[in-house]
NUFIVEX-629458 format. One record per atom (N, C-alpha, C, CB): residue in one letter; x, y, z. Coordinates in steps of 0.05 Angstrom, whole numbers, plus 5000, padded with zeros to 4 digits. Glycine has a CB too. Layout:
aXYZ ...
END
This chain:
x450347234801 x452147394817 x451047684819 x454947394806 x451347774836 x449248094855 x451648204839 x448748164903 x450848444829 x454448674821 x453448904836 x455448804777 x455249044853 x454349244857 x453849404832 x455849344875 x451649614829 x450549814817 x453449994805 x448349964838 x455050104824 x456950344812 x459250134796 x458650574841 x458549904796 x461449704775 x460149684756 x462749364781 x456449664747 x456449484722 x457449564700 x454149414715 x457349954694 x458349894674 x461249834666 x457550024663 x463049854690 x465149744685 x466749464676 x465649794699 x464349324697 x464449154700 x464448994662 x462649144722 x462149084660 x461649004622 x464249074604 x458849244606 x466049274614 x467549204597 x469349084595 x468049304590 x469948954619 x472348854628 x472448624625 x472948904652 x469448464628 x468848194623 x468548184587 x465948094641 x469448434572 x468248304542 x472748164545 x466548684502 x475048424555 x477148264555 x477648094568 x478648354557 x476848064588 x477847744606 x475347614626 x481147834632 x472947604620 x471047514630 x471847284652 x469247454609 x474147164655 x473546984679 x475247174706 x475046614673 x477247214700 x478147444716 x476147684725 x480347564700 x474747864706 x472848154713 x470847934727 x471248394679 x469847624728 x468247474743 x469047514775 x468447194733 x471447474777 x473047394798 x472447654818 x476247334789 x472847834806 x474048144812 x471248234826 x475148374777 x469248204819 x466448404820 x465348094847 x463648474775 x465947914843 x464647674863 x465647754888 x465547344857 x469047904888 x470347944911 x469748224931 x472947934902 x468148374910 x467748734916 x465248594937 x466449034880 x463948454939 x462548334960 x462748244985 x461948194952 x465548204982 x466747985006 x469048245020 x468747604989 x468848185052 x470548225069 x472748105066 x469848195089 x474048045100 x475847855104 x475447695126 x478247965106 x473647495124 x472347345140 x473547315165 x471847125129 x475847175174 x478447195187 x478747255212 x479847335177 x480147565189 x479947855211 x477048005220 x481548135194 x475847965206 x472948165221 x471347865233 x470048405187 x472447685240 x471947555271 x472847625286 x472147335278 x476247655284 x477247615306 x477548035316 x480347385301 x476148185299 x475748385312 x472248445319 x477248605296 x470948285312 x468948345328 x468348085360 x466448355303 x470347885357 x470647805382 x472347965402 x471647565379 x472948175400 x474448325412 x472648625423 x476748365393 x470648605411 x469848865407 x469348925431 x467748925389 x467548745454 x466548825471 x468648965490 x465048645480 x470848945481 x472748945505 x474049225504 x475148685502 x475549425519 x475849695517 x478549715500 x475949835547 x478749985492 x480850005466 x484349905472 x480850375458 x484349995501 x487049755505 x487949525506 x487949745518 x486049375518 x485049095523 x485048995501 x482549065535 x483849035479 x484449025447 x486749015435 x483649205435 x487649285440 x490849155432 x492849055449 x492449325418 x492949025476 x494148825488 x493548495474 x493048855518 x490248475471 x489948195459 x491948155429 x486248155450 x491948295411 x492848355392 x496748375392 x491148595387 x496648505408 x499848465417 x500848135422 x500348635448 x498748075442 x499747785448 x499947635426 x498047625465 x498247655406 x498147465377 x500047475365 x496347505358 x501247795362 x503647885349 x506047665362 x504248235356 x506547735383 x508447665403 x508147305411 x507747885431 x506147185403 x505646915412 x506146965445 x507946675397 x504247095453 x505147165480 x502246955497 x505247575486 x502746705500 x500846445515 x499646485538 x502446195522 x500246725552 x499446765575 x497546965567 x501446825596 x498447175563 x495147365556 x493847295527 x495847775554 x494547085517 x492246925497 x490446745513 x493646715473 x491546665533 x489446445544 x486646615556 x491146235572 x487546795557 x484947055577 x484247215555 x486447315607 x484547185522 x483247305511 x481047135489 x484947475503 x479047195469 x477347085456 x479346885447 x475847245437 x477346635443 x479946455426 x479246505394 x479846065433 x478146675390 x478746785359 x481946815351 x477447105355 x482447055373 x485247095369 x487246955366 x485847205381 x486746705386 x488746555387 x488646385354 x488446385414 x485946425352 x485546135317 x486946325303 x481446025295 x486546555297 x487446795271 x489846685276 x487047175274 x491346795294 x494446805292 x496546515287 x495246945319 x495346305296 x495646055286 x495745995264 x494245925292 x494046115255 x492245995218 x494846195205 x487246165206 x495446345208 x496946515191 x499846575202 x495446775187 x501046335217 x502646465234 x504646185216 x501946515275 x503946085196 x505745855179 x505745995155 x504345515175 x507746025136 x507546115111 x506245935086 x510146185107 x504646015070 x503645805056 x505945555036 x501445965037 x505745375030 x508245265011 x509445404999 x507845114993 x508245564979 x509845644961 x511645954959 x508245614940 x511546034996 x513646154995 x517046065007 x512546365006 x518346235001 x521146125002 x523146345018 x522146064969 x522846395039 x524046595056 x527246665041 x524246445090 x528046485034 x531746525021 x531046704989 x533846075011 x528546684979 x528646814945 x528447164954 x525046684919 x527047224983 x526047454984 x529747704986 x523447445015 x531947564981 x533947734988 x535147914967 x535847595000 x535147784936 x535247844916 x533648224919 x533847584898 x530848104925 x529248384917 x528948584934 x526648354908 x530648514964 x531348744978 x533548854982 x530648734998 x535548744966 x538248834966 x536649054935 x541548524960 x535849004918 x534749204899 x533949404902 x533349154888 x532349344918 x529449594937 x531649704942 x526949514971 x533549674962 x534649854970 x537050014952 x535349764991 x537849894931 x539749974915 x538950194899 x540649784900 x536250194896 x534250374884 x531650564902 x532850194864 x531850534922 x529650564946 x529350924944 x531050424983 x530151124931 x529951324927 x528451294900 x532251464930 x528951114877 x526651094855 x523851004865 x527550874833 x523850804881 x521250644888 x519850854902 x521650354907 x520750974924 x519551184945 x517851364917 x522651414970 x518851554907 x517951764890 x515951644866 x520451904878 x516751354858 x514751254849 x512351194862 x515351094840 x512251094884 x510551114909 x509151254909 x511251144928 x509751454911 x508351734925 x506951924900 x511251954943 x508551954871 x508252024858 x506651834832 x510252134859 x505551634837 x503951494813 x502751274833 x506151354784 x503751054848 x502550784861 x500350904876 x504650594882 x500851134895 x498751204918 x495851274899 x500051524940 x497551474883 x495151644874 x493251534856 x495851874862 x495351334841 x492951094823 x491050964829 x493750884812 x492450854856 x490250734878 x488250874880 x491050694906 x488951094888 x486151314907 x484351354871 x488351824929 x484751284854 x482551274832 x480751074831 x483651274807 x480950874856 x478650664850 x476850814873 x479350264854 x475050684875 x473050644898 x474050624929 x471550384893 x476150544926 x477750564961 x478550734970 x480050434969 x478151004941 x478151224958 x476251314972 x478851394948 x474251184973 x471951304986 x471651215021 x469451204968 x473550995022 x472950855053 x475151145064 x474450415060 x477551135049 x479751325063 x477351535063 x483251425045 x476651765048 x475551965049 x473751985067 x474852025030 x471451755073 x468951735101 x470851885129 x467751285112 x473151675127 x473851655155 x476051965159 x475451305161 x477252015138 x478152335134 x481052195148 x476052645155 x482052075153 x483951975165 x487052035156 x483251725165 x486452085117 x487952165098 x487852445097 x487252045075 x486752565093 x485552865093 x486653095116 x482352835098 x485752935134 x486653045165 x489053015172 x485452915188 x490552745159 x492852715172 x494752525147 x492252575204 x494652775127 x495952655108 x498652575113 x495952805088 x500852675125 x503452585132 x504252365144 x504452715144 x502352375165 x502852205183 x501951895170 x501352295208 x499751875152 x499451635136 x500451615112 x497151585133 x501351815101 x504351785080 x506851645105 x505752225065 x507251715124 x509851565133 x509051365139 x511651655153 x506751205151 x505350985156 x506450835138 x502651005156 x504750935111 x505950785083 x508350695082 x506050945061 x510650865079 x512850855072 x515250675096 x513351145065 x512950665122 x515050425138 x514350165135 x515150455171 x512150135125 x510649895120 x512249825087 x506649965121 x512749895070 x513449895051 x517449845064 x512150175033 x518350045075 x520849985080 x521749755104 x521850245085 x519649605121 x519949425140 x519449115128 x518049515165 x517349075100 x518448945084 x520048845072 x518148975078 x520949065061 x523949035047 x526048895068 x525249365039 x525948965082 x528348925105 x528348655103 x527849045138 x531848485103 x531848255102 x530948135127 x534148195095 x529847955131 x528347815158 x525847925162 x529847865187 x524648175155 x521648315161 x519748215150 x521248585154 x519047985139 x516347855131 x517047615151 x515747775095 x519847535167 x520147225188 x517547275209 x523847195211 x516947125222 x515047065238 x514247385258 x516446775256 x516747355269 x517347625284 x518447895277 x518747565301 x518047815248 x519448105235 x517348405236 x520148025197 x518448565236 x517148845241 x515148875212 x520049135242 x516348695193 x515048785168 x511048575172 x518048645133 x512948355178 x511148085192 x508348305204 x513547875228 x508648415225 x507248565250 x506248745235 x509048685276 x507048935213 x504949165198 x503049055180 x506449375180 x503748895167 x501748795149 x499448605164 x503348635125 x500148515185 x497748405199 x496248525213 x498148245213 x498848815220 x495649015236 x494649225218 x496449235270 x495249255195 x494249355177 x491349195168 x496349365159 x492149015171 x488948785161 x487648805190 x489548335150 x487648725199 x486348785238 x484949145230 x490548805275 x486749305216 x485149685218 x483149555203 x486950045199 x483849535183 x481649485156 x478849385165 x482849245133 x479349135175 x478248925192 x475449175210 x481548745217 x476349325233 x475549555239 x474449695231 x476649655244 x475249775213 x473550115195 x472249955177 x475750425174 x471949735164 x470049585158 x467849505168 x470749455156 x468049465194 x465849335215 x464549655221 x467549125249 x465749945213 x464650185227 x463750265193 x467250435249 x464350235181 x463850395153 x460350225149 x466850295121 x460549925157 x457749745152 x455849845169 x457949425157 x455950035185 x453550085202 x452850415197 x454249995237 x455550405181 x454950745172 x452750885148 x458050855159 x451551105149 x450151175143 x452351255112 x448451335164 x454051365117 x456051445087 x457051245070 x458651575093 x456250985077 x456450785053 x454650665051 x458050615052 x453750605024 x451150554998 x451850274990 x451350804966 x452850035011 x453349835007 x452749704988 x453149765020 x449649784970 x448249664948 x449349764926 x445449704948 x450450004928 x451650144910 x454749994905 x451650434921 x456250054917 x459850004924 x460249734929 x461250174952 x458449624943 x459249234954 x460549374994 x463948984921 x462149124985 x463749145024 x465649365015 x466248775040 x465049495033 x468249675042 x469749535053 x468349905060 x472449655040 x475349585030 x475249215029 x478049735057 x473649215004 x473848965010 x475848734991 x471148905012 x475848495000 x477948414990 x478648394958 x477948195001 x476948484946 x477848574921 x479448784915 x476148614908 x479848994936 x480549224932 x484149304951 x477649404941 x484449004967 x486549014981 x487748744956 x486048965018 x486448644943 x488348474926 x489048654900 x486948184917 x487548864887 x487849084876 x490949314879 x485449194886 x490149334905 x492549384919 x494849294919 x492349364936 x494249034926 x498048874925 x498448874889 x498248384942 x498048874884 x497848784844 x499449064846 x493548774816 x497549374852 x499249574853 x502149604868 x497649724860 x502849524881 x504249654901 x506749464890 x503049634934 x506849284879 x508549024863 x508849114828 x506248674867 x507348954820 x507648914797 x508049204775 x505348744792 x505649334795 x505649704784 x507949834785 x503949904802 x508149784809 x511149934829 x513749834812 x511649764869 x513649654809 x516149554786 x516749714755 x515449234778 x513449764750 x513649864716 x514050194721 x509849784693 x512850294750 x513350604742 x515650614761 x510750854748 x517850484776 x519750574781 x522850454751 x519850484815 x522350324742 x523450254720 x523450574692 x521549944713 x520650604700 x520850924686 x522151094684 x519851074690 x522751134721 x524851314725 x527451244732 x524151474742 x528651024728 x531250984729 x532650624734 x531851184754 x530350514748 x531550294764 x531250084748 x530350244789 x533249894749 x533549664726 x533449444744 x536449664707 x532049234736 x532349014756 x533048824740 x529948944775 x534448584744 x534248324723 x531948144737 x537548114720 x531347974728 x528347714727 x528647584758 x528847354694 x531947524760 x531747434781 x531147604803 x533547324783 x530747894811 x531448174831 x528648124824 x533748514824 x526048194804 x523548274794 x522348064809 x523048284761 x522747774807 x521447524811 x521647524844 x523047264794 x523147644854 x524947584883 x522647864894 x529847654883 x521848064890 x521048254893 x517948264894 x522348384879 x517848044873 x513848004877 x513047914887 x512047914865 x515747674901 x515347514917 x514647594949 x517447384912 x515947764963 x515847924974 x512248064978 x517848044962 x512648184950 x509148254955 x507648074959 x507548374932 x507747784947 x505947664944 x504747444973 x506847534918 x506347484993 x506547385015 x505247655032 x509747285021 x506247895027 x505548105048 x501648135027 x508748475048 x501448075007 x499347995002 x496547815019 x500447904985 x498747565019 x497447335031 x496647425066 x499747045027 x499047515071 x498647645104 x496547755112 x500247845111 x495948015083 x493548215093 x491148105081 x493948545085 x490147865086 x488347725067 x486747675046 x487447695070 x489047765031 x488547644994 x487947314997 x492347704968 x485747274987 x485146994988 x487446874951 x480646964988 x487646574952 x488546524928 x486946544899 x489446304932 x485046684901 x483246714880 x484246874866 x480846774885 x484447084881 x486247454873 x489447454881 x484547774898 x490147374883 x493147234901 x494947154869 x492146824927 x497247424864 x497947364839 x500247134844 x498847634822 x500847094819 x503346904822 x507146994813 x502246644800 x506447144798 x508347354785 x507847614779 x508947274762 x509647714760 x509248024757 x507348044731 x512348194752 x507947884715 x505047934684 x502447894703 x505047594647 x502047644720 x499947614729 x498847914746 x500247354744 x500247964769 x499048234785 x498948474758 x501548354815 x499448494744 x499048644726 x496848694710 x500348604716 x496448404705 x493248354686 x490748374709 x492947954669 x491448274734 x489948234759 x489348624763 x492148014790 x491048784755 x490449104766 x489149064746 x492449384772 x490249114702 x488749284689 x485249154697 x489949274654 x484848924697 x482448884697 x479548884712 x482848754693 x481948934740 x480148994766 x480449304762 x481248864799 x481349454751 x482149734747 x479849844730 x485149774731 x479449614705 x476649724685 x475049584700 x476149644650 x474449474721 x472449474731 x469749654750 x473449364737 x472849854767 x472050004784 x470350294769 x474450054800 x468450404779 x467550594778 x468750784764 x467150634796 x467451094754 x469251264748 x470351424783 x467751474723 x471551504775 x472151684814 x471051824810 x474851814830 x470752014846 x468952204835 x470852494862 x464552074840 x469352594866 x471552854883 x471852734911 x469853244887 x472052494915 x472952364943 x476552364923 x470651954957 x476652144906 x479352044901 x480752294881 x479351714886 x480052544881 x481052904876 x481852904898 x478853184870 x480552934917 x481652924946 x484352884958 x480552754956 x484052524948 x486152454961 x488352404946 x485552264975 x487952504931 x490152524907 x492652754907 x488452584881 x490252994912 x492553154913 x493853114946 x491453494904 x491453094963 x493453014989 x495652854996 x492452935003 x495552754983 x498152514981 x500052744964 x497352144959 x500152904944 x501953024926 x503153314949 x500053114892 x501253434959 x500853644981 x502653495013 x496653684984 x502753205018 x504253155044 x506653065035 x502952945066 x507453065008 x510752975015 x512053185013 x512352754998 x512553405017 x515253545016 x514453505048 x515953904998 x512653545063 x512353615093 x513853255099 x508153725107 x513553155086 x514552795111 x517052825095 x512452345106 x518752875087 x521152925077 x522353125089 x521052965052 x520953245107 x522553595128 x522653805116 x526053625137 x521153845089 x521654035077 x519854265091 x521353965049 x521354445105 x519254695118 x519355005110 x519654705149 x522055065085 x521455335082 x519055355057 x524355495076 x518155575056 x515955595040 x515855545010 x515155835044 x519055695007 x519055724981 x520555474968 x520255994975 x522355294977 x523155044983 x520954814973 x523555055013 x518554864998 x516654754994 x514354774955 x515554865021 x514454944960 x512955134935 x514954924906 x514255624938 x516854924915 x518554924886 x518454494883 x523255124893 x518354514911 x517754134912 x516054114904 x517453954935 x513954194912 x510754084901 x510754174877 x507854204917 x511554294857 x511054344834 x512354144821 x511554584826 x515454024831 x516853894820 x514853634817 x519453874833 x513553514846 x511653174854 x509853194832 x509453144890 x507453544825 x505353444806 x506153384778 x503253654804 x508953574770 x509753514729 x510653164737 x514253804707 x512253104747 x513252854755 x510052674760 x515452894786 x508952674771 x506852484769 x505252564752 x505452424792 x504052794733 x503752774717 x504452634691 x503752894721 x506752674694 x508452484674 x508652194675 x511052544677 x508252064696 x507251794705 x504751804707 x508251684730 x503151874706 x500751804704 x498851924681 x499951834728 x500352044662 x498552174637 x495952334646 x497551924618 x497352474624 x495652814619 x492452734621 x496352994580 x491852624604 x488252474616 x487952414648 x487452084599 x489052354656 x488752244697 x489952454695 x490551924719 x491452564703 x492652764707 x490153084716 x494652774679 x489653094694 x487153264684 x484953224701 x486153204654 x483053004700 x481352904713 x481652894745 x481052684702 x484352854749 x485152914786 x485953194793 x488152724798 x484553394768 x485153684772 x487953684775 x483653824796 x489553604765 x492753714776 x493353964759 x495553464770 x496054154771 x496654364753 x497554314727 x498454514763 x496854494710 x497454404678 x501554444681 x495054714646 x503054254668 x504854344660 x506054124638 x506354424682 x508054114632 x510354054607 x511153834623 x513154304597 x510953614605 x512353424619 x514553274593 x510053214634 x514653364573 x516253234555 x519653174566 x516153404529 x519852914558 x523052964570 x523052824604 x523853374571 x520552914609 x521852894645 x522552594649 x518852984676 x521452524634 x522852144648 x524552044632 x520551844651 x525352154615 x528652044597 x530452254616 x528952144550 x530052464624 x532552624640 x531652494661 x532952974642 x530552254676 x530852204701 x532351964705 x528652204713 x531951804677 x533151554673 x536451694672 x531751354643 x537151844656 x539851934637 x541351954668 x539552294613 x539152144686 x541552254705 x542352034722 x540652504726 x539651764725 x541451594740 x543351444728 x540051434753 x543151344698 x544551234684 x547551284692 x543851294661 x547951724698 x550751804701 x551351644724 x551252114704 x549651754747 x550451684776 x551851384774 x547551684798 x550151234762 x550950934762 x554350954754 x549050734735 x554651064732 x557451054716 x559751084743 x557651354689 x558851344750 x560851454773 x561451334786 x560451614789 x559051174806 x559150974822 x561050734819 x556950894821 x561550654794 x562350494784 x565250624786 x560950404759 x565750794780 x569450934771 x570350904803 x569851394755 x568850914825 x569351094850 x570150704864 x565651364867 x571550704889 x572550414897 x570550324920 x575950404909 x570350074925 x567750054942 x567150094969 x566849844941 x570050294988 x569150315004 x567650655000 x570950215023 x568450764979 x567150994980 x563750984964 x569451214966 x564550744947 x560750764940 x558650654961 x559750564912 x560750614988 x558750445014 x557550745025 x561050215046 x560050945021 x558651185038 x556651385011 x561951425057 x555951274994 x554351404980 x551751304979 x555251434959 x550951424950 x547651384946 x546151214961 x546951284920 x546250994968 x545150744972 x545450805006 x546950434956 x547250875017 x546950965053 x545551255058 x550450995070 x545951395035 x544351615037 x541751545034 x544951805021 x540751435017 x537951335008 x536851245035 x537851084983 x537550985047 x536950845071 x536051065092 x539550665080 x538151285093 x537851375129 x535651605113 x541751545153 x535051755096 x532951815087 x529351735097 x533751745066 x530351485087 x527451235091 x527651235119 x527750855076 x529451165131 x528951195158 x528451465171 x531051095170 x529251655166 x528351915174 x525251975174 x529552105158 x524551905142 x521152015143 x519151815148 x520152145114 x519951545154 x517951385169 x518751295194 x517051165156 x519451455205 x519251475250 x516851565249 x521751765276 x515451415256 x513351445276 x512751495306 x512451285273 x512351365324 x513151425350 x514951295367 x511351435361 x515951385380 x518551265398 x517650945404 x519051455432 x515550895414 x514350755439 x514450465415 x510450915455 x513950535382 x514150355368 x511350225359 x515750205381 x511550055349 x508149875335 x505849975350 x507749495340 x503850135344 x500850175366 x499649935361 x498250445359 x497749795370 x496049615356 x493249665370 x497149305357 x493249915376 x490250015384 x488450125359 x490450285406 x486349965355 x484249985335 x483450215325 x482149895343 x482150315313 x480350635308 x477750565325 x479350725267 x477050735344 x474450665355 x472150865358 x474850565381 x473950965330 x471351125312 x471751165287 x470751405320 x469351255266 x469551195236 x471151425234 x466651175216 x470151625239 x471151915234 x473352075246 x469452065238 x475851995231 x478952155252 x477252305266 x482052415235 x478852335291 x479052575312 x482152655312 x478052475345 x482152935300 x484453045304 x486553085328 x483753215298 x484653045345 x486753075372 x487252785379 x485353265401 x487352585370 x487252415378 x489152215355 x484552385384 x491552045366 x492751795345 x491251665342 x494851625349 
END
């Protein structure tokens, strides 16, 4: 097996704890997503609307402008347009009635430990090429956070669900800046393997699940086995969507867990690409939240770095240059204060806990991920490098 050069020595240590797994992990940093980077380079010849008209139709099962486009498109969306056996559309309700009961813990966990942990492997380096994060940190912080909240939504992973439609054109971008990053002069393919490749989007779901569960549980949110199980489930499908093959494809929450620490000691050390995007992600949320007076602002962002400091320890912390501060305490007074809220909640009768926390939380989430009126783009990047003036 070929290892890329910037894993081995990770790679060595990961295989002395779980050598068939750190096997799995470094075979995949090789591999695309076979799939999708057909059915976007059968497309390629064609101009940037025409593209996502084809792409729309797939979304839409729309038979008339599939018959006039590559029949790639039409195989992709077929092949993936059945859920595999072992999901169960009725378990996913448990863990979005949760999400949302807690969806102000998950968000800040999000933003404040899941994003930025991520941006410590090597995938920060595809975001950083294309500056796409950098340039337009908000706008792909709310990206995030509708894709994350159109999930949740009961019915949004069904055929035609909104949640369904992001995670497939999320794999279709990838798919893209993959096919532009391989001809690019700024990736050392012998070095790194495939960009964003499927090791590093199954990396991902492990994070965004199994992770997402242990650091929002930090700060407040309690789930029982059945809400946790119902909730991975969820990932583990929006997993399968964005093409996690079943190799890397967890099954539960211990599993995506062992599947991060080990693909985690695998990866590289970071280097000032994932500094970068670290603090950018910490630097765009008071702005996707509306926060616009200065001093407002000033007092948020100090609050996001002790807080993710605190989730993500003073060593990472340090190493992602963050500001030095005190974090003792901060996540037992975050648990305590929801603990109160809960109590209250509880004293207060249920049509008045309908007009609280939990409807406030919601129209929140909906506030800072509107994107554009017009709704889903499914026009490609048809260049490596953002252009600012340009969606």
């Amino acid at each position: 097996m070929r290892i890329p050069v910037a894993y081995e020595p990770g790679y060595e240590k990961a295989r002395a704890s779980n050598p068939e797994l750190a096997d799995k992990y470094i075979k995949h940093t090789l591999i695309g997503d076979p799939e999708a980077d057909s059915l976007v380079n059968a497309i390629a010849a064609a101009d940037q609307d025409q593209q996502a008209e084809f792409i729309r139709a797939g979304m839409d099962e729309d038979e008339e402008t599939l018959r006039s486009a590559p029949p790639a498109v039409g195989e992709f969306f077929d092949r993936i347009g059945t859920p595999p056996e072992w999901f169960d559309p009725q378990v996913v309700y448990a863990g979005c009635r949760k999400f949302h009961a807690y969806s102000d813990l998950f968000l800040t966990a999000f933003v404040t430990d899941i994003i930025v942990r991520g941006f410590t492997t090597l995938i920060s380096q595809s975001f950083f090429i294309t500056g796409r994060l950098t340039d337009r940190g908000v706008r792909r912080l709310r990206q995030n956070i509708r894709h994350l909240l159109e999930i949740m939504m009961p019915g949004g992973l069904d055929r035609h669900g909104e949640g369904w439609k992001l995670s497939v054109r999320l794999r279709l971008v990838h798919a893209r800046v993959r096919q532009q990053l391989l001809v690019s002069e700024d990736w050392d393919q012998e070095a790194h393997g495939m960009p964003l490749s499927v090791a590093h989007i199954a990396l991902a779901s492990c994070n965004f699940s199994g992770m997402m569960l242990w650091a929002a549980g930090r700060i407040g949110a309690r789930l029982n086995d059945e809400e946790r199980d119902s909730f991975m489930q969820i990932w583990r499908y929006t997993a399968w969507l964005m093409g996690v093959p079943d190799a890397l494809i967890f099954r539960d929450e211990a599993e995506a867990r062992e599947i991060f620490r080990v693909g985690y000691m695998c990866e590289p050390p970071f280097g000032v690409e994932a500094i970068a995007m670290a603090n950018s992600v910490i630097n765009s949320a008071p702005l996707v939240i509306g926060i616009e007076d200065k001093d407002e602002r000033k007092a948020l962002l100090s609050y996001g770095y002790r807080l993710s400091r605190a989730l993500l320890g003073d060593e990472l912390a340090d190493q992602l240059m963050f500001p030095k501060s005190r974090t003792t305490g901060t996540l037992v007074y975050l648990r305590m204060r929801r603990r109160i809220q809960e109590v209250i909640d509880a004293l207060r009768g249920p049509r008045q806990r309908a007009k609280g926390l939990r409807t406030q939380n919601f129209m929140t989430m909906l506030d800072i991920s509107v994107l554009d009126e017009e709704g889903i783009s499914y026009r490609l990047p048809d260049e490596l490098h953002g252009d600012p003036s340009r969606w």
